[in-house]
C-alpha positions as a printed NumPy array, in Angstrom:
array([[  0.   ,   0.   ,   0.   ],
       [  1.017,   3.89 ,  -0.92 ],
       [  0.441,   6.517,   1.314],
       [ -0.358,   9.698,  -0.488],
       [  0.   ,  12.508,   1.875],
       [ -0.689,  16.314,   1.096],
       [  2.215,  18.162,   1.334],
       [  1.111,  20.829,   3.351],
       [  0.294,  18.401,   5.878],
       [  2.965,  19.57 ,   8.068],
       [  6.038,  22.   ,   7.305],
       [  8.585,  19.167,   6.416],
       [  6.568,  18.097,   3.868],
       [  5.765,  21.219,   2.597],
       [  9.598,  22.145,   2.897],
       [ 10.418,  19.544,   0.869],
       [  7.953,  19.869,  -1.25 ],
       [  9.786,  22.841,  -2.665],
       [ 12.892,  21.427,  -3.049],
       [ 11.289,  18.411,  -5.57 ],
       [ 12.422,  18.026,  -9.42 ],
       [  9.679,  16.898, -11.728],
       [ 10.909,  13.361, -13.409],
       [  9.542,  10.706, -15.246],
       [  9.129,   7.052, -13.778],
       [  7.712,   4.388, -15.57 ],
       [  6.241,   6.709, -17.506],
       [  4.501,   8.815, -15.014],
       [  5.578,  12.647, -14.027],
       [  6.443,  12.577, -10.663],
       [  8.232,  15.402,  -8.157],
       [ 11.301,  13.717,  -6.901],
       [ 12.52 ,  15.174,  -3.072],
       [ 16.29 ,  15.111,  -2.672],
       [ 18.198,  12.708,  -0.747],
       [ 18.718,  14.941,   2.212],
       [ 14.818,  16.153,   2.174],
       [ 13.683,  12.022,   2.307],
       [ 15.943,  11.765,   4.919],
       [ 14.703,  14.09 ,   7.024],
       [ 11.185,  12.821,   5.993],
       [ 12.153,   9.491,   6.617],
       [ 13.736,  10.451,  10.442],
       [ 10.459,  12.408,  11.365],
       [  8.132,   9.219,  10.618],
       [ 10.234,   6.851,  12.106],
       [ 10.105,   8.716,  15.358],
       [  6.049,   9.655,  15.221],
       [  4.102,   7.51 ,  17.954],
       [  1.032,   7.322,  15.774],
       [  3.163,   5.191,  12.925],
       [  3.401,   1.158,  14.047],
       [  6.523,  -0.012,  14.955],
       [  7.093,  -1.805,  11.884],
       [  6.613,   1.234,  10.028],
       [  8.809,   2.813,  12.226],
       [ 11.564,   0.424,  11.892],
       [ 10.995,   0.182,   7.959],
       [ 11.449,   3.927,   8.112],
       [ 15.029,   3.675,   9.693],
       [ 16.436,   1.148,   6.814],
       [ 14.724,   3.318,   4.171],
       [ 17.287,   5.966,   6.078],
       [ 20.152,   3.682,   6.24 ],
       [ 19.92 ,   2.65 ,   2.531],
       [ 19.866,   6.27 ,   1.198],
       [ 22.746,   7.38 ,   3.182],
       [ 24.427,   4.341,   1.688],
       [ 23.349,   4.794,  -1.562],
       [ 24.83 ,   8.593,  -2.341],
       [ 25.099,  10.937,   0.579],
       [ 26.934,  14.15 ,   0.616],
       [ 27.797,  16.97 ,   2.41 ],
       [ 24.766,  19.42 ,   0.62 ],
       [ 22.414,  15.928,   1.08 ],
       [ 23.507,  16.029,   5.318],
       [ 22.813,  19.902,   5.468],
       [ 19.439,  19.656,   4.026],
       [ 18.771,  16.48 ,   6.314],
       [ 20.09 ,  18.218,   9.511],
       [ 18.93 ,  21.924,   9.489],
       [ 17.847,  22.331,   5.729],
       [ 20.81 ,  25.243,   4.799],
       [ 21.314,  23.781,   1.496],
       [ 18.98 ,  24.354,  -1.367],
       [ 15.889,  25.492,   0.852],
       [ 14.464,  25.089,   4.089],
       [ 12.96 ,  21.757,   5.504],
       [ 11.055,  23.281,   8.463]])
């Protein structure tokens, strides 16, 4: 299952939001966050007492595999305080 969330549903969303590139993926348009931005994403749901703990823990390996993946320096300042590219809260 998705979950489609509204981006203004809180200001991290809506932060990073504005920091998405359109691309195309399988066809389909879609706004792509950076790195740093899902990070931070990813770190806010995997501490939010209304997700399950699965969720939660699913959350921290999304985290872990990103950082793997490619991580820089602009990627760890948008994650941690959002001074690269825009703001993430």
């Amino acid at each position: 299952m998705e979950d489609l969330v509204e981006r203004e549903a809180n200001p991290a969303l809506a932060a990073a939001a504005k920091l998405a590139e359109p691309a195309t993926v399988l066809g389909q348009t879609v706004n792509i966050v950076p790195p740093g931005a899902l990070v931070a994403l990813k770190f806010q749901a995997s501490v939010s007492p209304s997700r399950s703990l699965l969720d939660r823990q699913q959350d921290v390996i999304d985290m872990a595999r990103v950082v793997a993946k490619r991580f820089d320096e602009n990627d760890e300042a948008v994650a941690t305080d959002g001074r690269a590219r825009g703001r993430l809260a």
